[in-house]
Structure formats: structure tokens, C-alpha cells
Short mmCIF file of the C-alpha atoms (twelve columns), coordinates in Angstrom:
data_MODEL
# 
_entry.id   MODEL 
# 
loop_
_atom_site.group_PDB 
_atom_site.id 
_atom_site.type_symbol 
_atom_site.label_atom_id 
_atom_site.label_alt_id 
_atom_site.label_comp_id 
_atom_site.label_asym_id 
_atom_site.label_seq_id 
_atom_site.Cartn_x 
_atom_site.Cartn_y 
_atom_site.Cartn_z 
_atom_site.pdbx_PDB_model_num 
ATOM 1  C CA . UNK A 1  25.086 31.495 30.863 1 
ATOM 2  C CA . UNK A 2  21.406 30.431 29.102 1 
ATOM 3  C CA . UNK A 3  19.098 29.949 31.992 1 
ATOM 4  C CA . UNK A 4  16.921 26.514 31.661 1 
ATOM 5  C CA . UNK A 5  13.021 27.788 31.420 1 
ATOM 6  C CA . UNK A 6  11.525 24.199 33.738 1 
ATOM 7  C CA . UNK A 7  13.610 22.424 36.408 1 
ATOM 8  C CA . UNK A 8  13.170 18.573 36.886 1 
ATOM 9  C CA . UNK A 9  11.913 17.667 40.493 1 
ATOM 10 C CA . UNK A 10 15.386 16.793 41.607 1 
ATOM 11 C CA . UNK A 11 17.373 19.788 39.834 1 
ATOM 12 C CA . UNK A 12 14.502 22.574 41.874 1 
ATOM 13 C CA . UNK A 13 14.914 20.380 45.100 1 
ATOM 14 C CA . UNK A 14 18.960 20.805 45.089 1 
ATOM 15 C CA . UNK A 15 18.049 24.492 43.771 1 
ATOM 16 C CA . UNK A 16 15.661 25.005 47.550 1 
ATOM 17 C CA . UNK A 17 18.873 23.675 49.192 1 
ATOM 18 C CA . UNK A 18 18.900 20.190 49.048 1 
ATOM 19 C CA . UNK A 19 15.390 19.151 50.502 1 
ATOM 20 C CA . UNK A 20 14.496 15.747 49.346 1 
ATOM 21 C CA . UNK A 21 12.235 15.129 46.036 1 
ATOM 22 C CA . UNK A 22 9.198  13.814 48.376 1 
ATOM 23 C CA . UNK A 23 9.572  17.067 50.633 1 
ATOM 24 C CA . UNK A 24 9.291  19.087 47.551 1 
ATOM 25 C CA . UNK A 25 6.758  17.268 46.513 1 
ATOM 26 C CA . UNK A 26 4.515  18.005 49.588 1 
ATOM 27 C CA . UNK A 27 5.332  21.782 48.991 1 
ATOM 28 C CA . UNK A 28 4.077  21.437 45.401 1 
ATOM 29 C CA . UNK A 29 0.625  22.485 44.011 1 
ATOM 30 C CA . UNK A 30 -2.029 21.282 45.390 1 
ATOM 31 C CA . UNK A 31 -0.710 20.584 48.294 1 
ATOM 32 C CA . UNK A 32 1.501  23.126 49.306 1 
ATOM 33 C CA . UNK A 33 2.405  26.541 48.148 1 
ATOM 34 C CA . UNK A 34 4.893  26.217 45.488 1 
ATOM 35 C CA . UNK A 35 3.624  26.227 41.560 1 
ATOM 36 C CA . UNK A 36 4.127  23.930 38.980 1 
ATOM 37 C CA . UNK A 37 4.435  23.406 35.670 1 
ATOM 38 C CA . UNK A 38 2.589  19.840 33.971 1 
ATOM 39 C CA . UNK A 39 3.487  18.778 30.696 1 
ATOM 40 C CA . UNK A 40 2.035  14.990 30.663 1 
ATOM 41 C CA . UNK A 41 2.559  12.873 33.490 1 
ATOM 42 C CA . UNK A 42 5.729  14.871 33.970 1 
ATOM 43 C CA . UNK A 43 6.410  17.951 36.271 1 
ATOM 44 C CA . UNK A 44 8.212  20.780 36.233 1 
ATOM 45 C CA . UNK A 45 9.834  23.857 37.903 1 
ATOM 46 C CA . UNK A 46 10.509 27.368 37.083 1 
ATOM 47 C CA . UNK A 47 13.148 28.753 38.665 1 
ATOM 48 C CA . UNK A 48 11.680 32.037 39.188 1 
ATOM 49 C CA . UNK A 49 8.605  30.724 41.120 1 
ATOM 50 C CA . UNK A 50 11.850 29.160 43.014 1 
ATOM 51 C CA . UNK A 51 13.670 31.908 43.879 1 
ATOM 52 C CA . UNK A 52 9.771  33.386 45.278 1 
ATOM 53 C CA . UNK A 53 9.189  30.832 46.995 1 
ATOM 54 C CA . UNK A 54 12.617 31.370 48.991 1 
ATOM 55 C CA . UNK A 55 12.011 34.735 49.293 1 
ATOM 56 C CA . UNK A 56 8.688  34.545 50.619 1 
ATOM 57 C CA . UNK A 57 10.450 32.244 53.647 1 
ATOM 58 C CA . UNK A 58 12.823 34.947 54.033 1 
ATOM 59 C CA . UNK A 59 10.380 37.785 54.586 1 
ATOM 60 C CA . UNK A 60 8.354  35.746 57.132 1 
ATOM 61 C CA . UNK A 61 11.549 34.951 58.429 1 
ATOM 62 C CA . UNK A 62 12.734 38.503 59.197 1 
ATOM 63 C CA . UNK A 63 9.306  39.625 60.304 1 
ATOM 64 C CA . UNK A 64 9.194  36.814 62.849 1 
ATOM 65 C CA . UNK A 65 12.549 38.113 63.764 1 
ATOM 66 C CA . UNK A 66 11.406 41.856 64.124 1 
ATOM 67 C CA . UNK A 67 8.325  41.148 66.558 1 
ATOM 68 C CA . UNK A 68 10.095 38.346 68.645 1 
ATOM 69 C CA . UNK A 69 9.427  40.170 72.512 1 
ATOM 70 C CA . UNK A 70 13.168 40.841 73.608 1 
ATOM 71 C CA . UNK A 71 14.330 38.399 76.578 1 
ATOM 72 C CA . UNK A 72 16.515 38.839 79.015 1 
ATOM 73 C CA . UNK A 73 19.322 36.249 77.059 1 
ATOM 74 C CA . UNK A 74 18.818 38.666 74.236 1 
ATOM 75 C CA . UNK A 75 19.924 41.547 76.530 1 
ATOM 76 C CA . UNK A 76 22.947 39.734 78.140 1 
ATOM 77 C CA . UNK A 77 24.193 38.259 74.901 1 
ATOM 78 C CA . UNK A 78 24.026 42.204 73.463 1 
ATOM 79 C CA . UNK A 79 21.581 41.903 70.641 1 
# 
């Protein structure tokens, strides 16, 4: 299947797992982290600055995870 080159607003926001358009928007350029692409008034995403961005969260994710000081609930629950 042809993969689409820009997302609309609403398409990229169902695409970062259903966040709302104005969320999005706050994570947008210049604002927040996440790129976009301006043709006119209108904007744009590319899903592979996306699928980055969501990686990105995942890495910080799993690195929070890995330096997290064991507690003693971590011990009893056996993790």
C-alpha cells in the first residue's frame, strides 16, 4: 500500500494514538518538539518524523525504566 508523503492534523493525531488536534498542536514546532511541514496557512505531517517522535518517547521511556532505584514492592511483586 502507497504511503501518503504529509498527514492532516487530525490523520497524525489518530496516527500518535488518538491525542486530540489541540494537544498535537502544543507538541508542534515552535512550541513543542515535533516538526512540521507549512504549505500556506495549512499544516502538515510526515509520518516518519511521527514514528520519531514515538520512538524518542519510547527510549526515554525504557531508560527511565532502567535507572528507577528498585523498591521493596518491586522485590515482593518479583520484578
Amino acid at each position: 500500500m502507497l504511503e501518503r508523503l504529509l498527514l492532516s492534523p487530525r490523520e497524525a493525531a489518530y496516527r500518535l494514538g488518538g491525542i486530540s488536534v489541540r494537544h498535537l498542536w502544543n507538541l508542534s514546532q515552535p512550541r513543542g518538539p515535533l516538526p512540521v511541514v507549512k504549505l500556506g496557512r495549512r499544516t502538515f505531517y510526515r509520518p516518519e518524523d511521527l514514528q520519531a517522535f514515538l520512538d524518542g518517547i519510547a527510549r526515554r521511556a525504557s531508560l527511565t525504566e532502567q535507572s528507577r532505584p528498585m523498591r521493596p514492592s518491586d522485590v515482593e511483586a518479583g520484578q
